[in-house]
C-alpha positions in Angstrom: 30.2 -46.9 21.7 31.1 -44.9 24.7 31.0 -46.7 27.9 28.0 -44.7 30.8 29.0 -43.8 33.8 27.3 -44.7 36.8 25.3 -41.7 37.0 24.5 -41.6 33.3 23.2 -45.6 33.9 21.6 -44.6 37.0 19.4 -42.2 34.8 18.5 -44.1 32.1 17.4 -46.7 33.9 15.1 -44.6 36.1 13.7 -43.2 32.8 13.2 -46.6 31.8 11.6 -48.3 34.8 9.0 -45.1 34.9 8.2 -45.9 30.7 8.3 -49.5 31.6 5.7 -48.7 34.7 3.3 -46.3 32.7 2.0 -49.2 31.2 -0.8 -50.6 33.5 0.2 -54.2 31.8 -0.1 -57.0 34.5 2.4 -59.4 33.2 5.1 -56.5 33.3 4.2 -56.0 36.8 4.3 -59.5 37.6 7.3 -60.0 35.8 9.1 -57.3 37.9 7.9 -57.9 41.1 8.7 -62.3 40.5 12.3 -59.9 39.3 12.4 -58.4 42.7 11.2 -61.0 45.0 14.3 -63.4 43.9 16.8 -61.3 45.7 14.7 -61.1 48.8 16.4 -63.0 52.3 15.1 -66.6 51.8 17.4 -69.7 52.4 19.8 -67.5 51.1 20.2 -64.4 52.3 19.7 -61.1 49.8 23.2 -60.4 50.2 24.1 -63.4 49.0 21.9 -63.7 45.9 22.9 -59.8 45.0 26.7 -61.8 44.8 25.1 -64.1 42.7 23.3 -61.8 40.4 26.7 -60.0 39.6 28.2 -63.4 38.8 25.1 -64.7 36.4 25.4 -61.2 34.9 29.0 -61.2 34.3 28.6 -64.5 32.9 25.6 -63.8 30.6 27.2 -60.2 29.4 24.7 -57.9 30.5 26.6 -55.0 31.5 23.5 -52.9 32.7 22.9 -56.0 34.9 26.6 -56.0 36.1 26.2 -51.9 37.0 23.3 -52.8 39.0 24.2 -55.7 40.8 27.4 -53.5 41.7 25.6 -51.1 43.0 23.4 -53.5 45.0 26.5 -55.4 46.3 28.6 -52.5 47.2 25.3 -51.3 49.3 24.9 -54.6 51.0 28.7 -54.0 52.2 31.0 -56.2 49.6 34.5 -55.0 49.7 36.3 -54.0 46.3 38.2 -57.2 46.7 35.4 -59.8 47.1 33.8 -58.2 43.8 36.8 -58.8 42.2 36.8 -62.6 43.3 33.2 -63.0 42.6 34.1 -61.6 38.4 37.0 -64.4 38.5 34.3 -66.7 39.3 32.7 -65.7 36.4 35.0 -65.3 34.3 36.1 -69.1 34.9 32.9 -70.1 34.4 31.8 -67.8 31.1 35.4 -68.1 29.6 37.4 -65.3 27.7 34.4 -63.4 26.2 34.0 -62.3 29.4 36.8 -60.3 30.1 35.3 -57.1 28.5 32.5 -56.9 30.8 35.1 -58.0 33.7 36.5 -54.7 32.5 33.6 -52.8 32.6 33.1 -54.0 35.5 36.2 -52.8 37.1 35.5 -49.4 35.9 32.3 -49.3 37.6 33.9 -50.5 40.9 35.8 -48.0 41.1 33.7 -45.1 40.6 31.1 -46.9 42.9 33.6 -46.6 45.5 35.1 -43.0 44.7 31.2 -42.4 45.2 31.1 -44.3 48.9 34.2 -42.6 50.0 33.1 -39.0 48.3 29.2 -40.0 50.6 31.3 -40.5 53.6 33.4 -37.9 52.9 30.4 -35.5 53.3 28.7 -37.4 55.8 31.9 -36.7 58.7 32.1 -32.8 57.6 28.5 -32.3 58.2 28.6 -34.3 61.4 31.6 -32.0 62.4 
């Protein structure tokens, strides 16, 4: 199977979450919101459980999971190279099965960072 881009996972998982939402079903709704409220500041900060996320993802093999908790993480600011450190976390702790979603991974890394660098890019020409 064909790996999605960013953009192509980006869209499918909007079209998703607005099926998912049409259904006025309250434990769906509770479900997401218990989802949501985990990676809220609490003892730890959001930052820190978005970190985490990518690392239980990783570990569990959900690469949807992974592409979102990248794009969360490179929002909240991680650097390409704590990313990497935080998939050789998980990769310790998952084992060898988890080197293709490592790769994935890394893919998506670097086209969410081609996209930061394209945003801000755009944002100092139309400053200009």
């Amino acid at each position: 199977m064909p790996r999605r881009t960013i953009q192509e996972f980006r869209a499918e998982r909007a079209k998703g979450q607005e099926r998912l939402l049409d259904h006025d079903h309250l434990g769906l709704k509770r479900f997401l919101r218990l989802d949501s409220a985990a990676y809220e500041d609490g003892a730890l900060d959001g930052r820190t459980k978005e970190l985490l996320g990518l690392v239980a993802s990783a570990v569990l093999r959900c690469n949807d999971c992974i592409d979102y908790h990248l794009e969360q993480c490179v929002e909240a600011g991680y650097s390409r190279e704590q990313l990497v450190d935080a998939l050789n976390v998980a990769m310790i702790v998952g084992g060898s099965i988890v080197i293709p979603h490592a790769r994935h991974a890394m893919l998506s890394i670097d086209e969410l960072f081609a996209e930061k660098a394209a945003n801000a890019s755009s944002d100092s020409n139309s400053a200009g």
